[in-house]
Backbone as JSON, one array per atom type, in Angstrom:
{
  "sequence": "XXXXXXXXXXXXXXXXXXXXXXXXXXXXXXXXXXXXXXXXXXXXXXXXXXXXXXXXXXXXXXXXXXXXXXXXXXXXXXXXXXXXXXXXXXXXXXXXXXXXXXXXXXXXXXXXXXXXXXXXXXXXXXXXXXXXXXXXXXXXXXXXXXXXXXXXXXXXXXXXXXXXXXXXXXXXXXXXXXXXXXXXXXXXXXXXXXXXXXXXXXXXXXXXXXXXXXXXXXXXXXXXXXXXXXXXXXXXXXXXXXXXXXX",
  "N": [[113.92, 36.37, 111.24], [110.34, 36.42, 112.08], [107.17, 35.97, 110.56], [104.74, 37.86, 111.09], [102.57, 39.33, 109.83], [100.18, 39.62, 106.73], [101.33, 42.01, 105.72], [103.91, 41.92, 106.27], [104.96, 39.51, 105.14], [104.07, 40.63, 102.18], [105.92, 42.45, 102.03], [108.29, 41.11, 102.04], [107.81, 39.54, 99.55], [107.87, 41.38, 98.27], [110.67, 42.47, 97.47], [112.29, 39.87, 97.64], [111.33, 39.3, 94.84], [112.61, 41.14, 93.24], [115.2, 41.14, 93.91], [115.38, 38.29, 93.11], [114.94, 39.06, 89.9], [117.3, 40.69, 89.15], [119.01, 39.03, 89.58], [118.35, 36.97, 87.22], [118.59, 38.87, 85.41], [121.72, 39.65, 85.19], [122.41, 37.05, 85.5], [122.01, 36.97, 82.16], [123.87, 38.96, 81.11], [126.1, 38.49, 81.36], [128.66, 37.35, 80.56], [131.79, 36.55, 78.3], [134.74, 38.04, 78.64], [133.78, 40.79, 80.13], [134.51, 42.52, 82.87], [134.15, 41.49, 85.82], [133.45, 43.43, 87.94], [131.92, 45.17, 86.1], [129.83, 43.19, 85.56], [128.7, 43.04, 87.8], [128.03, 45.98, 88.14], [125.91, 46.27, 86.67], [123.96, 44.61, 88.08], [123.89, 46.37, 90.41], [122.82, 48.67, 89.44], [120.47, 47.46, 88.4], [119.17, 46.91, 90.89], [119.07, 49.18, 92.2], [116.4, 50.57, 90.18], [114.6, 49.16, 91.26], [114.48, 50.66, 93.84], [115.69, 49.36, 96.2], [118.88, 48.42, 97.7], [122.17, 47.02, 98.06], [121.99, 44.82, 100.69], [124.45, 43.46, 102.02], [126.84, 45.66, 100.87], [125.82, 47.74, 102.32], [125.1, 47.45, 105.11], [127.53, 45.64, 106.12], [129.49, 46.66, 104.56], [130.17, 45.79, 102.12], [132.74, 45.13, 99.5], [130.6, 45.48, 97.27], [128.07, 45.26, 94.61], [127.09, 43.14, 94.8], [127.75, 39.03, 95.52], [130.24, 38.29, 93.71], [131.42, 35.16, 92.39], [134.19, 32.93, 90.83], [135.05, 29.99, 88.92], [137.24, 28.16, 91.37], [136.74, 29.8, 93.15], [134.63, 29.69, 95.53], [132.52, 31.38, 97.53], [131.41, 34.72, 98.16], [133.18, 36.18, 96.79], [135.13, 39.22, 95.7], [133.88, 41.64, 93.37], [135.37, 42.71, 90.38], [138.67, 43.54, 88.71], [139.06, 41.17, 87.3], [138.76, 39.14, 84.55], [135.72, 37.74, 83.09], [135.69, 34.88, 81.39], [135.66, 32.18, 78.53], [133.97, 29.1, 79.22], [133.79, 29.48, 81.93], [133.0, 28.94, 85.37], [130.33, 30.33, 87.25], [129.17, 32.06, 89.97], [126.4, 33.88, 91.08], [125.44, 36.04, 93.55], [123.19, 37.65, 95.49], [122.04, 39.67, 97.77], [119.44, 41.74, 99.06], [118.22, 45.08, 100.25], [114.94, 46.56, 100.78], [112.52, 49.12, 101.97], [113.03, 47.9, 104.76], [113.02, 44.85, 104.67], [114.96, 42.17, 103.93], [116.02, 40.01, 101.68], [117.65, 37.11, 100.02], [119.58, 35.45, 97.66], [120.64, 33.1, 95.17], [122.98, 32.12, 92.19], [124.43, 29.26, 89.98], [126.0, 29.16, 87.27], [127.69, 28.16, 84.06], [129.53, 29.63, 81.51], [129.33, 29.77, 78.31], [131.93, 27.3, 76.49], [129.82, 24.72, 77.46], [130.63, 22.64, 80.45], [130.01, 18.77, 80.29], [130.15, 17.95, 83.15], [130.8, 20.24, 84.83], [128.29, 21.06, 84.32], [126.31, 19.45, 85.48], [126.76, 19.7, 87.63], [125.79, 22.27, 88.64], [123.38, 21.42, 87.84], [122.13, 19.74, 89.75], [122.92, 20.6, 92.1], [120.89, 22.48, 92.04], [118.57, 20.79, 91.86], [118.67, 19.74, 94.48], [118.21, 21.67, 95.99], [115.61, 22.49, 95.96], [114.46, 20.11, 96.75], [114.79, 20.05, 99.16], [113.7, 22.36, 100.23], [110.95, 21.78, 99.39], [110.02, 19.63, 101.06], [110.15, 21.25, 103.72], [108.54, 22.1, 106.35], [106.04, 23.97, 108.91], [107.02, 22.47, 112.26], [108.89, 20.77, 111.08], [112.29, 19.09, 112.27], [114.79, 21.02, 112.65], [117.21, 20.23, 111.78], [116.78, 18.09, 109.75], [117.35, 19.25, 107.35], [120.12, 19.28, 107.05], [120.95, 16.9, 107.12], [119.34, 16.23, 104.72], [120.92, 17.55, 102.58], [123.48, 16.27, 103.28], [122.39, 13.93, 102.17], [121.71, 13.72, 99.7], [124.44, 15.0, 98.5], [125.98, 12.5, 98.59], [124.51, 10.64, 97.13], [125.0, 12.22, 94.77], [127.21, 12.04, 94.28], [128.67, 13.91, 95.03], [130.71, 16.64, 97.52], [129.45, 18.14, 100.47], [130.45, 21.86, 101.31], [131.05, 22.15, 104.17], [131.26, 24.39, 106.01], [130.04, 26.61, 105.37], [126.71, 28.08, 105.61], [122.98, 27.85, 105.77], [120.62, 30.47, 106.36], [118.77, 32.1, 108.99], [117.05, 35.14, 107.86], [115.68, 38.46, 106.43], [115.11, 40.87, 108.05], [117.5, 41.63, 108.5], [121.24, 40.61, 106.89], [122.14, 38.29, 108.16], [120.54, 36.08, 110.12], [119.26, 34.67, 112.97], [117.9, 31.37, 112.52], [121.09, 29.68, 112.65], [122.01, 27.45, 110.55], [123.29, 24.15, 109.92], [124.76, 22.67, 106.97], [125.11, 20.18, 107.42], [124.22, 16.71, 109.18], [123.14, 17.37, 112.38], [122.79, 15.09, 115.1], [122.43, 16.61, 117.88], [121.25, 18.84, 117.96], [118.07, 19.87, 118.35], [116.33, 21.67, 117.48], [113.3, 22.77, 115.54], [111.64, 23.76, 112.92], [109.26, 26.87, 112.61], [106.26, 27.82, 112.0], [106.29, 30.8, 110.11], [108.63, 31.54, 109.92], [111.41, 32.91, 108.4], [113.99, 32.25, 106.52], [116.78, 31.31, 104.76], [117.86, 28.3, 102.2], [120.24, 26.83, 101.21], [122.23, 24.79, 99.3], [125.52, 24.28, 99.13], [127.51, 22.23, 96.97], [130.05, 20.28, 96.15], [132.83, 19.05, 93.97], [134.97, 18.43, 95.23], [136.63, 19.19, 97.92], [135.73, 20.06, 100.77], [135.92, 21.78, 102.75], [135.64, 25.7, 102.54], [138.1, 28.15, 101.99], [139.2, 30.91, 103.68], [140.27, 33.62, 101.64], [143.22, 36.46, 101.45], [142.12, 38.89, 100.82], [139.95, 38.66, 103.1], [137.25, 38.23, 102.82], [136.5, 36.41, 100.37], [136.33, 33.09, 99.41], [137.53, 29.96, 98.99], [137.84, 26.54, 97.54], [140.4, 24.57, 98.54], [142.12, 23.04, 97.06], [141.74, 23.02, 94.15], [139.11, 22.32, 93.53], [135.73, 22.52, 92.44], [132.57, 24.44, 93.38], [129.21, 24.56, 93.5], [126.81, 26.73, 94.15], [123.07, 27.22, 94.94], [120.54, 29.42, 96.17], [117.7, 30.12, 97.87], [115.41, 32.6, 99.59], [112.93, 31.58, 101.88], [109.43, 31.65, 103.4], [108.15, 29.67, 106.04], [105.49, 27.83, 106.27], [102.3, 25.81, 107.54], [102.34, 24.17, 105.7], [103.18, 23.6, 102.33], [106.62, 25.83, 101.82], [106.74, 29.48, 101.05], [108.36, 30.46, 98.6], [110.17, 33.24, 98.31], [112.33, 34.32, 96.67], [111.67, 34.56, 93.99], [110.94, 35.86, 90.3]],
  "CA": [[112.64, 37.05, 111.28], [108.88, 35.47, 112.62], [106.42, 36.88, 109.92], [103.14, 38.48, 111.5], [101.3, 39.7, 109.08], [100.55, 39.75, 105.7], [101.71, 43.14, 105.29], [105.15, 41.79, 105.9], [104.65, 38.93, 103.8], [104.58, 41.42, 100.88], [106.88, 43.65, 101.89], [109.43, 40.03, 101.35], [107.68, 38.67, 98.11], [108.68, 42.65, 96.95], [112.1, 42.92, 98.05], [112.52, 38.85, 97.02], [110.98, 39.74, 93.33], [113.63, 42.31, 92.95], [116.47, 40.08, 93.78], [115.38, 37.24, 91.49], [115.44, 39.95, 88.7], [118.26, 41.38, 89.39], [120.12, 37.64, 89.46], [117.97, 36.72, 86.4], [119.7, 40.02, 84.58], [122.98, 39.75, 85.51], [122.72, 36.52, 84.24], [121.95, 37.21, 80.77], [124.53, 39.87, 80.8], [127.68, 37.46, 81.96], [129.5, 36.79, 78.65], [133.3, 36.24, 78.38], [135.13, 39.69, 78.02], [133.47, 41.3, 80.57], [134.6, 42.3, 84.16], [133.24, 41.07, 86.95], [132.97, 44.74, 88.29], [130.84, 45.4, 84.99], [128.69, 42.47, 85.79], [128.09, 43.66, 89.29], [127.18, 47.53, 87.92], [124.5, 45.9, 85.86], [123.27, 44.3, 89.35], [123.73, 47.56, 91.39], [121.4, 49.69, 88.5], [118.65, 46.83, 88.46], [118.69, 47.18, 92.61], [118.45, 51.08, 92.94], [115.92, 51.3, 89.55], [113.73, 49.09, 92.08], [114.35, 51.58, 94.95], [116.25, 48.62, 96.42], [120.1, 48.6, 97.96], [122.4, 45.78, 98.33], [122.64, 44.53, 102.07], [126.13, 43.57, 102.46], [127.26, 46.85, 101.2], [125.07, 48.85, 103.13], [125.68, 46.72, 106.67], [129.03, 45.27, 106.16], [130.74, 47.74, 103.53], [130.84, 44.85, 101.2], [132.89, 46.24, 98.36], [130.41, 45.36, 95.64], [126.61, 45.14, 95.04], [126.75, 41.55, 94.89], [128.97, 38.93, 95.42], [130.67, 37.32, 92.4], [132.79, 34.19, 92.86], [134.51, 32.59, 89.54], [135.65, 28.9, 89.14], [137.12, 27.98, 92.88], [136.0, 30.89, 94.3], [133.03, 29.21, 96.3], [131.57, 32.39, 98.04], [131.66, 36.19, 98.91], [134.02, 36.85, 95.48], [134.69, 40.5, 95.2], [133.35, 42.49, 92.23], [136.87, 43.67, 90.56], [139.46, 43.2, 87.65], [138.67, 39.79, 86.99], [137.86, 39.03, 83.22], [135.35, 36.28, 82.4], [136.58, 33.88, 80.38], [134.59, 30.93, 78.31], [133.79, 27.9, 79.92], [133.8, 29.91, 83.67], [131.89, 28.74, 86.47], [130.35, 31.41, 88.05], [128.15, 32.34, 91.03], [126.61, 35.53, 91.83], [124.85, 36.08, 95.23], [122.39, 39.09, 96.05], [120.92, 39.91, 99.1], [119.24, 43.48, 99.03], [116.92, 45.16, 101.26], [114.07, 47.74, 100.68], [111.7, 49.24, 103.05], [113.4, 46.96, 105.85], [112.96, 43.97, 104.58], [115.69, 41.77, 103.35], [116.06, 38.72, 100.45], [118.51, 36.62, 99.6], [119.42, 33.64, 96.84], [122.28, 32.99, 94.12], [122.84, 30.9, 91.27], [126.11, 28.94, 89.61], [125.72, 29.08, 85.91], [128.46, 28.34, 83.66], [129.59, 30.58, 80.11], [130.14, 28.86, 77.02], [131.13, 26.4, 75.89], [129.9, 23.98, 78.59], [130.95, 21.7, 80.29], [128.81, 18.1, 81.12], [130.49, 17.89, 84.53], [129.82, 21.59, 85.5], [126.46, 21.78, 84.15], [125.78, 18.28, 85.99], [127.25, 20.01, 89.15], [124.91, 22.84, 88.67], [121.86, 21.4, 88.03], [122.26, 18.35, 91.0], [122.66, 21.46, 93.14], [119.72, 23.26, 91.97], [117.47, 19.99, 92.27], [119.06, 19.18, 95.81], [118.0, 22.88, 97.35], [114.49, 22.7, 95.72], [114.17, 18.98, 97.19], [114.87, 20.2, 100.67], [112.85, 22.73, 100.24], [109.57, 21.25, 99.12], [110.08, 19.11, 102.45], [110.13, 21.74, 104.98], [107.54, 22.97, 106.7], [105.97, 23.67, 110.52], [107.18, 21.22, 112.87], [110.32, 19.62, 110.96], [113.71, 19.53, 113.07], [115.86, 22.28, 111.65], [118.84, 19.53, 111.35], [116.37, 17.6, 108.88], [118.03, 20.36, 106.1], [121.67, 19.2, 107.04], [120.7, 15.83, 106.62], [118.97, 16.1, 103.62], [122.27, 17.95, 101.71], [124.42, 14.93, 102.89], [122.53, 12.52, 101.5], [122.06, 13.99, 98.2], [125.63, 15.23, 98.14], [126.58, 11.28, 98.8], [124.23, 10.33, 96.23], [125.55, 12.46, 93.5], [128.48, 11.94, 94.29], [129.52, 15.22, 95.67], [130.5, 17.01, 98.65], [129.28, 19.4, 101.04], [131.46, 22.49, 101.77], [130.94, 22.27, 105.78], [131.34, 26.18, 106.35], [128.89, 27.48, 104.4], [125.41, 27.94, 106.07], [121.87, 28.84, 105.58], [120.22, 30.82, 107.96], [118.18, 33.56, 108.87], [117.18, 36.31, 106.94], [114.21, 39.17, 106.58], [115.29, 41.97, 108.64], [119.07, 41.39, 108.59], [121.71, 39.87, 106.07], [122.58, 37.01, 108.87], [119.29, 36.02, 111.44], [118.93, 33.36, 114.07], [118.43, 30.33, 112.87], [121.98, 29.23, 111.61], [121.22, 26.29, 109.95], [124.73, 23.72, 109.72], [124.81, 21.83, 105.8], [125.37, 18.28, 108.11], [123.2, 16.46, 110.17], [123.91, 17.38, 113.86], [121.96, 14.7, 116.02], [122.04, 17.35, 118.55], [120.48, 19.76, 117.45], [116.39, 19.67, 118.76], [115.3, 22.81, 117.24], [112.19, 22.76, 114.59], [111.33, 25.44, 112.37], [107.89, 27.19, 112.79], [105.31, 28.71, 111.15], [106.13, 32.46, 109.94], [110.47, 31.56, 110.0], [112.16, 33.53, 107.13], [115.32, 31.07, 106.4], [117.64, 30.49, 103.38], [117.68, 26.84, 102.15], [121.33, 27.25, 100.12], [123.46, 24.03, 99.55], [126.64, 24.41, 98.74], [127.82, 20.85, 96.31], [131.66, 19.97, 95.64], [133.42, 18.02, 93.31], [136.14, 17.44, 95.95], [136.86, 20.53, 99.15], [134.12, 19.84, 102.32], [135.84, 23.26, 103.43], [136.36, 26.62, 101.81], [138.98, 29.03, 102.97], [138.69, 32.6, 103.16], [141.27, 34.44, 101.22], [143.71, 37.61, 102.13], [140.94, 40.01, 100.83], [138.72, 39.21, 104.12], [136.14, 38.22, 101.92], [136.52, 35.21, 99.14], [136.14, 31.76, 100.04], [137.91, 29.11, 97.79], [138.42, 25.8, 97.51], [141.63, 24.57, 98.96], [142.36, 21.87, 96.07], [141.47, 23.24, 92.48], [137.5, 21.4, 92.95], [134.67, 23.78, 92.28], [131.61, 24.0, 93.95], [127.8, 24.98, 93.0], [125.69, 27.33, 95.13], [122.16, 27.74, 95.09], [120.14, 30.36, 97.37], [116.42, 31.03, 98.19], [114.9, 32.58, 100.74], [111.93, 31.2, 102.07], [108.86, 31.46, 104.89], [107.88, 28.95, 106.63], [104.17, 27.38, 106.72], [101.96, 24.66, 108.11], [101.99, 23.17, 104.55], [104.54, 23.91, 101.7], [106.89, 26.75, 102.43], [106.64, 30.34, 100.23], [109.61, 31.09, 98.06], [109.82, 34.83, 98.18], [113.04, 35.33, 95.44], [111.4, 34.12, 92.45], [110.44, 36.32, 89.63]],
  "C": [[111.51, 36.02, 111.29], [108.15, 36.5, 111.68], [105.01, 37.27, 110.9], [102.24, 38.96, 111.53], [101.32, 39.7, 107.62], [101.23, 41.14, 104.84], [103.44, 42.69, 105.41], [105.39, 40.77, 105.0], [104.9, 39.5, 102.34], [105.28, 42.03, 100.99], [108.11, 42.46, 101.28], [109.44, 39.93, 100.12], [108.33, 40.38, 97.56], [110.04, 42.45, 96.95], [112.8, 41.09, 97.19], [112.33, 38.31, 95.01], [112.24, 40.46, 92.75], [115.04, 41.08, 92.84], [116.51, 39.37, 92.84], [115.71, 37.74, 90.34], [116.9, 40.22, 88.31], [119.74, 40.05, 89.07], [119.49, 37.35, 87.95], [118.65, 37.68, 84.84], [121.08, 39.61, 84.06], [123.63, 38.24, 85.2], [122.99, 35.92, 82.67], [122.69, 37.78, 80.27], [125.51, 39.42, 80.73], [127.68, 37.29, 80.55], [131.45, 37.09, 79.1], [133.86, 37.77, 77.8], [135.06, 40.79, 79.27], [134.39, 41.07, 82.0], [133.89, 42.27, 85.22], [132.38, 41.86, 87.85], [131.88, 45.64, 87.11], [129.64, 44.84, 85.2], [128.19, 42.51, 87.26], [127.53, 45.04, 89.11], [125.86, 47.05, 87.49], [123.43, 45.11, 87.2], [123.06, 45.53, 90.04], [122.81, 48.64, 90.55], [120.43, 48.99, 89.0], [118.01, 46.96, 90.04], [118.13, 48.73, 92.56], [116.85, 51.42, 91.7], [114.49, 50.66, 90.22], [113.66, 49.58, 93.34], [115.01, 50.33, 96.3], [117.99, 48.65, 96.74], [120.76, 47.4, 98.45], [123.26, 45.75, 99.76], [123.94, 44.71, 102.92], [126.78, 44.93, 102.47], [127.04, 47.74, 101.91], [125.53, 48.66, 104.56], [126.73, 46.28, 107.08], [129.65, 46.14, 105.22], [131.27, 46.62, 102.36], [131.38, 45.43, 100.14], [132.32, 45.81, 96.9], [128.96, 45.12, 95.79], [126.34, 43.86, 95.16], [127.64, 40.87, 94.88], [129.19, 37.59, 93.96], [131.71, 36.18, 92.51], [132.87, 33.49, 91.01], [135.41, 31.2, 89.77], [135.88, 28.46, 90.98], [137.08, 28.63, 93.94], [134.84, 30.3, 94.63], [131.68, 30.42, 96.58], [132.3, 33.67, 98.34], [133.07, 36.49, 97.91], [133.7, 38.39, 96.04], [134.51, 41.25, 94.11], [134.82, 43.34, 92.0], [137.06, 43.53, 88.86], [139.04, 41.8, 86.46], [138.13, 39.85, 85.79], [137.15, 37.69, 83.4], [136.14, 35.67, 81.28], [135.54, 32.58, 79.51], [134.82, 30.0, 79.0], [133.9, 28.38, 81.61], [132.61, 29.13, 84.24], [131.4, 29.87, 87.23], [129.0, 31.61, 88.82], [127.79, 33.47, 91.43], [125.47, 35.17, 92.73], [124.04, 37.48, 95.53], [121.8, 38.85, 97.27], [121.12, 41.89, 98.94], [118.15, 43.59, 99.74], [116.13, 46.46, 100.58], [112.93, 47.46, 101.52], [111.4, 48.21, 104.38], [113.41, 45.6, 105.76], [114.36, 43.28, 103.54], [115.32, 40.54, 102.87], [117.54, 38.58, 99.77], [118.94, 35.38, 98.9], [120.26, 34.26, 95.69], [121.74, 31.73, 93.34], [124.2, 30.93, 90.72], [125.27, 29.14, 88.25], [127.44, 29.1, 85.22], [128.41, 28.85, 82.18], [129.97, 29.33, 79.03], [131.8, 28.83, 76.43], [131.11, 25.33, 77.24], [130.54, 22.72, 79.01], [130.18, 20.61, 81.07], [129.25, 18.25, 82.6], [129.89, 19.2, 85.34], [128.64, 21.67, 85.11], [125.99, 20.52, 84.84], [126.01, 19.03, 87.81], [126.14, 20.94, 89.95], [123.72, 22.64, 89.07], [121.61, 20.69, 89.17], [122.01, 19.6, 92.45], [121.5, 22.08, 93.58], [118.53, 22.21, 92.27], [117.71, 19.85, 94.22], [118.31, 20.45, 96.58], [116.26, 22.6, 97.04], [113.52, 21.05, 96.22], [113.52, 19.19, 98.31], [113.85, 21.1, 100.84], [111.1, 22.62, 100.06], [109.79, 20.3, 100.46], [110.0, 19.8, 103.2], [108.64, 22.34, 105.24], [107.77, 23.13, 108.21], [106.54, 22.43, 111.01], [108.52, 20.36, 112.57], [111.13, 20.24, 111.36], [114.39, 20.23, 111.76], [117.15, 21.16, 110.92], [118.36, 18.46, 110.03], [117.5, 18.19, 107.43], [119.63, 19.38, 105.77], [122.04, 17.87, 106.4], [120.34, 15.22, 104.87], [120.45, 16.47, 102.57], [123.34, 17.0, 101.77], [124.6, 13.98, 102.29], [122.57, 12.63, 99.82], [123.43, 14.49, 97.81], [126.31, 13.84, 97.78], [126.02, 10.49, 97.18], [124.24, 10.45, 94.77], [127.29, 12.34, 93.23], [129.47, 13.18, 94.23], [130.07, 15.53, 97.19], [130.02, 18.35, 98.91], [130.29, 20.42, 101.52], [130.14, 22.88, 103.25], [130.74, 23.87, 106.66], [131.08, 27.03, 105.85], [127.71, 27.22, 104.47], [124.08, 27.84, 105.67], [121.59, 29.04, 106.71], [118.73, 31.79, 107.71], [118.15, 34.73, 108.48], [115.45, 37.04, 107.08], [114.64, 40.52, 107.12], [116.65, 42.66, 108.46], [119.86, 40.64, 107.43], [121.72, 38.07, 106.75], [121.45, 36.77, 109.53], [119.78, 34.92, 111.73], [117.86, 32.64, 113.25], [119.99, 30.16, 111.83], [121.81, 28.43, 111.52], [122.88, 25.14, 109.08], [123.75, 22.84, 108.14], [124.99, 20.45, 106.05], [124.76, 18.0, 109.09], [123.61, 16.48, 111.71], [122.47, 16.61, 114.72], [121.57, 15.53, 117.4], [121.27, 18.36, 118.79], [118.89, 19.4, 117.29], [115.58, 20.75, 118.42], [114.35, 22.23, 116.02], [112.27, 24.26, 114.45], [109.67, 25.41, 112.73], [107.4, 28.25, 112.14], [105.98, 30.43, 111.19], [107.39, 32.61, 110.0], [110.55, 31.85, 108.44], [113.55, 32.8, 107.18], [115.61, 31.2, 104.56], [117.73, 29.17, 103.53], [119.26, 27.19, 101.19], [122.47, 26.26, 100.17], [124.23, 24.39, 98.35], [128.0, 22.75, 98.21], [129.14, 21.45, 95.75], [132.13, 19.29, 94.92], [134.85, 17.26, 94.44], [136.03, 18.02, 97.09], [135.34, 20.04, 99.99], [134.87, 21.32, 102.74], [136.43, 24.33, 102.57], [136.78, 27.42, 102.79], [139.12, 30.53, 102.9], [140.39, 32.88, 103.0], [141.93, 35.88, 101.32], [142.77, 38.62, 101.9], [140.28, 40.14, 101.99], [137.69, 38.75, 103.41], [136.08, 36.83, 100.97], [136.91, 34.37, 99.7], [135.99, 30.87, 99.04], [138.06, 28.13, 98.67], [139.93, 25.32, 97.96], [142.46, 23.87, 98.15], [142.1, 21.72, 95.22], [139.94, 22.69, 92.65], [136.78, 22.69, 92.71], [133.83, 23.34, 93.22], [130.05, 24.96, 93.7], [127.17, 25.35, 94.35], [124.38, 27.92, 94.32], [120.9, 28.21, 95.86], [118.24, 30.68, 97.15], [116.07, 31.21, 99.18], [113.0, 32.13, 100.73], [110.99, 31.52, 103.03], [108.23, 30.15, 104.62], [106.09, 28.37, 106.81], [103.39, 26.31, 107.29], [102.25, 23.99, 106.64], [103.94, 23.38, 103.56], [105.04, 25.42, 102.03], [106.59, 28.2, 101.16], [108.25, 30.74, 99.87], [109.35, 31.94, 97.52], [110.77, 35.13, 96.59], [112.83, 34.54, 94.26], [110.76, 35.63, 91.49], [108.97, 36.97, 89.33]]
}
């Protein structure tokens, strides 16, 4: 999505408000005991009590309001059986739309009692997306992004999982631009003013690729590592960009 007015502008920051909440909830609620399908109801209330519905399910039939991944589950977990446990790693993922507009962004957080490595994995992640992000604006090559996640992956001494995007978003769960996590010298596009994009790296302790599992859906590690995702969506400006799913 190209924004083109400020009337859509707010229709994002609403719909991106909601989300943040909704992730901000759900992770206050996570505690050891609980199932994962518990901690996804408590997401699917805070969506509908903002008149709000979650994307995936709605467009793909995802089977859950959000997706929950646990330890080397990377991405697109399904909301089930699954007990938490202490010391979990865990990622939940929203994208929800209201009054046409869609928002999307995740966070890893791990349960007590911690551990330095995962909470180092975490936070490295969470500085690395908010890096890249304060860098983008009009005019910079789109592959700048891919670049940027390699080198801070190199420098923390992580990796990137390779098959796990950001992209386009606003109208749709998926939009044009897909946006690769590695620097493709080929790649001559620039972003431009009024582009709705996710910024969302995806940091490894070991795996560059996750593999989708017989569900159709869940995307692990291939080699016991974990890996930290964190998601905002953004527009695009001449200056710094607007991050819609904040609070």
């Amino acid at each position: 999505m190209t924004v083109g007015s400020e009337e859509e502008v707010q229709g994002l920051k609403e719909i991106g408000k909601i989300v943040a909440l909704t992730i901000q909830e759900m992770k206050k609620s996570a505690r050891p005991g609980m199932t994962t399908k518990e901690l996804d109801e408590i997401g699917g209330e805070i969506l509908a009590r903002h008149g709000a519905v979650s994307a995936p399910m709605k467009d793909y039939n995802f089977p859950g309001h959000s997706c929950i991944s646990v330890n080397t589950e990377v991405a697109h977990g399904i909301p089930g059986k699954r007990v938490l446990k202490p010391g979990d790693l865990v990622n939940v993922d929203v994208c929800a739309k209201k009054n046409g507009f869609v928002a999307d962004s995740g966070q890893s957080f791990q349960l007590a009692p911690l551990d330095t490595k995962i909470t180092a994995l975490c936070r490295y992640t969470q500085e690395t997306m908010m890096k890249v992000i304060s860098s983008l604006k009009h005019g910079v090559k789109i592959n700048t992004i891919g670049k940027m996640f390699e080198k801070a992956a190199e420098q923390g001494g992580y990796t990137v999982i390779q098959n796990l995007c950001s992209h386009g978003v606003g109208r749709a769960v998926h939009e044009e631009p897909s946006i690769l996590p590695i620097y493709n010298r080929l790649d001559t596009r620039i972003l431009k003013e009024g582009m709705v994009i996710t910024i969302e790296p995806f940091l490894s302790t070991g795996a560059d690729y996750a593999v989708q599992q017989a569900d159709g859906w869940t995307l692990c590690t291939p080699d016991g590592s974990i890996a930290a995702q964190f998601e905002h969506t953004i527009i695009i400006t001449k200056q710094k960009p607007i991050i819609v799913t904040v609070a």
